[in-house]
C-alpha positions in Angstrom: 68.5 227.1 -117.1 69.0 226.2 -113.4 72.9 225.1 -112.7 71.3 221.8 -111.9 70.3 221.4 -115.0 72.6 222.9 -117.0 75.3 220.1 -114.8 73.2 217.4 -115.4 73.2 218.8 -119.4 77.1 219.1 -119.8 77.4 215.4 -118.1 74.9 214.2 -120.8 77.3 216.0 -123.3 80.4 214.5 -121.8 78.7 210.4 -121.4 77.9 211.1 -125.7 81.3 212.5 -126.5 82.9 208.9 -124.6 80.3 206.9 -126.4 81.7 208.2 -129.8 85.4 208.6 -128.6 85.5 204.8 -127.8 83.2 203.6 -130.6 85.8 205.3 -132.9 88.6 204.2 -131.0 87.2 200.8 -131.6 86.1 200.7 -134.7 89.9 202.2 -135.9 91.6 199.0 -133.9 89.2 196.3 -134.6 86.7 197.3 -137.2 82.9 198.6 -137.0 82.2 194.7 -136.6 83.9 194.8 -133.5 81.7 198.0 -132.4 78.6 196.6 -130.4 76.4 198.6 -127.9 77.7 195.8 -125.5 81.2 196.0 -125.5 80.9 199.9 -125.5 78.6 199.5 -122.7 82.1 197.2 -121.1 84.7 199.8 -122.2 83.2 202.8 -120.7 81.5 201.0 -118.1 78.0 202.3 -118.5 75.1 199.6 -119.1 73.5 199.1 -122.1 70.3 201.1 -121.1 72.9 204.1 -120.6 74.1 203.6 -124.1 70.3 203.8 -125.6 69.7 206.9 -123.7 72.1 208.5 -126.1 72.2 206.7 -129.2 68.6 204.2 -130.5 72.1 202.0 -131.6 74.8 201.2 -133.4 73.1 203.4 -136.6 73.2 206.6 -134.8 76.7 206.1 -132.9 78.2 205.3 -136.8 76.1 208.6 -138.2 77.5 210.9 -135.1 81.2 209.6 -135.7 80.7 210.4 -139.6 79.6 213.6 -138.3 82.8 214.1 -136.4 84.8 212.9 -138.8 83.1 215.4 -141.5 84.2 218.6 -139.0 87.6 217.0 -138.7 87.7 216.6 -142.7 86.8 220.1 -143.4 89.6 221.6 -141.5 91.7 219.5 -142.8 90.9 220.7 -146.4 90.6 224.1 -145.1 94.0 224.1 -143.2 95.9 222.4 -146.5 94.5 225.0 -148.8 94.4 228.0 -146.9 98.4 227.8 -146.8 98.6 227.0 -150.5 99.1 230.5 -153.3 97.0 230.4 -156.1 94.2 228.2 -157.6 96.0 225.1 -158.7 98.1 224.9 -155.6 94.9 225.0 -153.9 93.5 222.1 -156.0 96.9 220.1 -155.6 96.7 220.2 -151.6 93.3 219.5 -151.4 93.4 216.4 -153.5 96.5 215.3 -151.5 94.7 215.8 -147.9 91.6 213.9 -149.4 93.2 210.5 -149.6 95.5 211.2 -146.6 92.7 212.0 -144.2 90.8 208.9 -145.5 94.0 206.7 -144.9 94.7 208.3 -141.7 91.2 207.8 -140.6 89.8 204.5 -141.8 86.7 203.6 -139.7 85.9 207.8 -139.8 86.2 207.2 -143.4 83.9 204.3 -143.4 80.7 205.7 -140.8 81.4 208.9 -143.0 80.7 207.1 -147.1 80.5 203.2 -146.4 78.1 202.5 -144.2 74.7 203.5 -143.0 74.5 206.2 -140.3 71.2 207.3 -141.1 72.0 210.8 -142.4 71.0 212.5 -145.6 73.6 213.7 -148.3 72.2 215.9 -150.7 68.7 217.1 -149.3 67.0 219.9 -146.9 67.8 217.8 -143.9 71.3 217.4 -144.4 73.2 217.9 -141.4 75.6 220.8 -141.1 78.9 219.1 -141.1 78.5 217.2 -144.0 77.3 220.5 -145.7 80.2 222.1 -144.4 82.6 219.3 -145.9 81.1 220.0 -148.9 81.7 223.6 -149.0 85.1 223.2 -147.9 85.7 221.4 -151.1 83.6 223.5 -153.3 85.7 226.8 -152.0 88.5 225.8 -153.3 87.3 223.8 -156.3 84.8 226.0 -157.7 87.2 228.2 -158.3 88.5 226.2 -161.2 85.6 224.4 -162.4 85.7 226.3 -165.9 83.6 228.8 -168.1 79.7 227.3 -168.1 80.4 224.3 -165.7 78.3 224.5 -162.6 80.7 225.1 -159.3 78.6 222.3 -157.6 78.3 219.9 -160.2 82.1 220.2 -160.6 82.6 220.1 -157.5 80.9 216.7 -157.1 82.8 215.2 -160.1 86.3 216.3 -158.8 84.5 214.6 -155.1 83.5 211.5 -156.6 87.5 211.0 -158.7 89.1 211.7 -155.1 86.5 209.6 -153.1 86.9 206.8 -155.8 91.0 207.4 -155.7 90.6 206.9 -151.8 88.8 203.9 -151.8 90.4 201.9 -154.3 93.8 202.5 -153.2 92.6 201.9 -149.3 91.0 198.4 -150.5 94.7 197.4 -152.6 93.1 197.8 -155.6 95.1 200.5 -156.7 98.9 200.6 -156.3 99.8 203.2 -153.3 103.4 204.7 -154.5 101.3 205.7 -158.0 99.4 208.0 -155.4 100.8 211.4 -156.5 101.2 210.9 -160.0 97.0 210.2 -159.9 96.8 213.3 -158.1 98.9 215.4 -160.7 96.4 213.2 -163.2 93.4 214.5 -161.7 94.4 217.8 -161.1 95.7 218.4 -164.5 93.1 216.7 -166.5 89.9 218.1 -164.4 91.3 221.4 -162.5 92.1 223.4 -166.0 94.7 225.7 -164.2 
């Protein structure tokens, strides 16, 4: 690639990483409401045609921040349980860092599981980071999931308690100092260790 190029390629690189650093930024202050191509297009003082070079719209800026936020998610997991000892500690930390990254990271949270960022979960065409998020769950948790129970499959229960956990307690619905004894709960009840 000529160095021309390969400039002109990295600043490309650079313009996409601000569009998703502020529409994050944003979105964690204000809301994804708040998040239009035209205040983006104010903040990082681009015009709006700049803005649709990179991203068709607000769609794809949400699905590459829930992409993001799916990398930052599996280290996350992978940092809490690679410094736990044994299978249930495992378990424990990664059921605590579920609900902490999700609180820590509401907007992430949101472009990742609430709204639409026009990615695929679950098919061919899934894109790597959400894979990867997955298997930083399933490494730890199909580990446990018992004699005749699919890895995945438990995998995607013990997912869908901690997602479920997360979002109820980030909407109020759940009471936020019961936090840990739900996580001992889960653990004990689903984990088997």
């Amino acid at each position: 690639m000529p160095l021309g190029q390969e400039r002109k390629e990295r600043e490309r690189a650079g313009r996409e990483r601000l569009i998703v650093a502020t529409a994050r930024e944003l979105a964690e202050q204000q809301g994804w409401d708040a998040v239009t191509t035209r205040r983006l297009a104010e903040r990082i003082e681009y015009s709006q045609p700049v803005l649709y070079s990179h991203f068709r719209g607000k769609r794809e800026i949400i699905g590459a921040v829930a992409l993001e936020g799916a990398a930052e998610m599996a280290a996350a997991l992978r940092a809490a349980t690679s410094a736990a000892d044994g299978p249930r500690t495992r378990v424990t930390a990664l059921a605590r860092t579920y609900p902490d990254f999700a609180e820590r990271n509401p907007a992430v949270y949101d472009a990742m599981f609430r709204l639409d960022g026009g990615l695929a979960f679950a098919h061919e065409d899934t894109p790597e980071p959400l894979k990867d998020a997955f298997a930083a769950l399933l490494e730890s948790l199909g580990e446990v999931a018992g004699d005749g129970v699919h890895p995945g499959l438990f995998t995607e229960v013990f997912w869908a308690a901690l997602h479920g956990l997360a979002t109820l307690t980030r909407a109020g619905r759940l009471p936020p100092e019961d936090t840990e004894r739900r996580t001992e709960l889960l653990v004990d009840r689903l984990a088997m260790v």
